[in-house]
C-alpha positions in Angstrom: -17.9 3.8 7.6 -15.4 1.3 6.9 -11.5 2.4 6.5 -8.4 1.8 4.5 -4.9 2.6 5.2 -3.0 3.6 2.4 0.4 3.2 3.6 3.4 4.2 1.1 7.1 4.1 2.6 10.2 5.5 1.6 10.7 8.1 -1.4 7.4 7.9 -2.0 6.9 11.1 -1.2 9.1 12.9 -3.9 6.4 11.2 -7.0 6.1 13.1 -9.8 9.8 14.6 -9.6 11.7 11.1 -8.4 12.9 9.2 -11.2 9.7 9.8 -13.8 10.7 7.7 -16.2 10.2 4.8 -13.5 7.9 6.0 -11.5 5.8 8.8 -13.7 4.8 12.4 -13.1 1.7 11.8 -11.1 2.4 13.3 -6.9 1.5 11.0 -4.1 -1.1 13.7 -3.3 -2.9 13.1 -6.5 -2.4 9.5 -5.9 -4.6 9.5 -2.8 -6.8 12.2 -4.0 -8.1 9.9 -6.6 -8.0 6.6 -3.9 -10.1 9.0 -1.7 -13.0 9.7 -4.3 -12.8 6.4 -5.8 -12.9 4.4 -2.2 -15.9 6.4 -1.2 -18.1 5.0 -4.1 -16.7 1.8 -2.8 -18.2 2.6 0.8 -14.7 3.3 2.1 -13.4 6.1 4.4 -9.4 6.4 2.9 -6.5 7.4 5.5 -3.4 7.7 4.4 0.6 7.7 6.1 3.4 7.3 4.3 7.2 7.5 6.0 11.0 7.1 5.1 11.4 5.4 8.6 10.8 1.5 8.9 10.2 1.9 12.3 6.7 4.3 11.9 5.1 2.5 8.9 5.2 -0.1 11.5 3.6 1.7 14.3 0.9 2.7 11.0 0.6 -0.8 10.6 0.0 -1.8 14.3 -2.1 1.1 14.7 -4.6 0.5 11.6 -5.4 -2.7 13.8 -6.6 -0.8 16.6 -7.9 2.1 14.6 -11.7 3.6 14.9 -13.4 3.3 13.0 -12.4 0.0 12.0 -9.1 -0.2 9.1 -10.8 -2.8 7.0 -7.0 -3.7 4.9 -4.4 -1.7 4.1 -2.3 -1.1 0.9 1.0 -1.2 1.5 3.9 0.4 -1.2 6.6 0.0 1.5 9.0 1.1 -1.3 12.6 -0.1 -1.0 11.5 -1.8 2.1 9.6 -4.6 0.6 13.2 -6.2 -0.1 14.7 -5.7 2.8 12.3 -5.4 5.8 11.4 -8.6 7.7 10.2 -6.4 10.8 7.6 -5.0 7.9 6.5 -8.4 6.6 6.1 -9.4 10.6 4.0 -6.6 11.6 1.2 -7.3 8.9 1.3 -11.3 9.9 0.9 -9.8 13.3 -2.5 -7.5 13.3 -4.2 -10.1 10.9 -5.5 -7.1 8.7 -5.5 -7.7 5.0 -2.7 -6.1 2.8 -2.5 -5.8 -0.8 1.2 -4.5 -2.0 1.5 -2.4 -4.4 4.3 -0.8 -6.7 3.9 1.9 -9.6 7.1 0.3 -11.5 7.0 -3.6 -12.8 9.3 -4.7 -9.8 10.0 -8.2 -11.7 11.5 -6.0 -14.6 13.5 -4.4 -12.9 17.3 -5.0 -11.4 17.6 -8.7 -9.5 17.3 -7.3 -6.2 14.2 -5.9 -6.5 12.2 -8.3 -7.8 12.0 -10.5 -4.2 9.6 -9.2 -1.8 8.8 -9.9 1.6 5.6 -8.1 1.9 4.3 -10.8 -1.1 4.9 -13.4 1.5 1.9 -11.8 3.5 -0.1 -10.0 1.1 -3.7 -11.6 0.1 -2.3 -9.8 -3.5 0.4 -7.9 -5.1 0.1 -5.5 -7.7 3.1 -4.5 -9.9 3.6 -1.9 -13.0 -0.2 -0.4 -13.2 1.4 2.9 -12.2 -1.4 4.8 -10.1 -4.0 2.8 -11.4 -2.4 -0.1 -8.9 -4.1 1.5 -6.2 -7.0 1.5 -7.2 -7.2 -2.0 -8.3 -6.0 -2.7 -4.5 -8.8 -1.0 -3.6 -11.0 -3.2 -5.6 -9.4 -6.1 -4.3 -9.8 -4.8 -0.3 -13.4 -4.5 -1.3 -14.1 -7.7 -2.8 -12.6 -9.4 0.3 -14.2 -7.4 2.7 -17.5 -8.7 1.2 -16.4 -12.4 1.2 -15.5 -11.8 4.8 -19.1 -10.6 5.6 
């Protein structure tokens, strides 16, 4: 079975208590609860890391490359890191997987600084203020490019 790495970075981890207003009350867990039933009627096997440290969502990245079986794409909410983190935005040009970003809040809404973002630069998409549901429209878009790739 084909795989995809969900991949959420910093703070994502405290959902459904961290800023709700922003972010909502739904937890991560419930998150990828509902990405792991939804991406097996899509054929897909969902893993899932998520980290505060730059350093090992890059080694997740890196490693979905070389993963078995095979990590088809990844989504990618790196979090804060998406405006900061060249090292980030150079680790996905460097395993060749495809990533579509994703954020729960609107990040083009929100304050100046986060409305840049380096992942975008790499990214075959970016999805941006569909809350949970962003996830599993990246999981729709993984699929659909997985089948044009086949």
């Amino acid at each position: 079975m084909k795989s995809v790495l969900i991949l959420n970075g910093p703070n994502l981890n405290l959902l459904g208590t961290r800023q709700v207003e922003i972010y909502g009350k739904t937890t991560l867990e419930q998150i990828i609860e509902r990405c792991r039933h939804y991406g097996r009627s899509l054929g897909f096997e969902v893993k899932d890391a998520q980290s505060n440290h730059e350093g090992a969502l890059i080694n997740f990245i890196q490693a979905a490359a070389e993963a078995e079986p095979h990590v088809v794409g990844i989504i990618l909410n790196a979090g804060a890191y998406t405006h900061t983190s060249i090292a980030i935005m150079d680790a996905i040009s460097s395993v060749g997987l495809p990533v579509v970003e994703v954020h729960l809040s609107d990040i083009q809404a929100r304050e100046p600084f986060r409305q840049f973002s380096y992942i975008s630069r790499v990214a075959i998409a970016q999805i941006c203020g569909k809350g949970p549901d962003g996830y599993i429209e990246a999981l729709d878009i993984l699929a659909k490019h997985v089948q044009s790739q086949s």
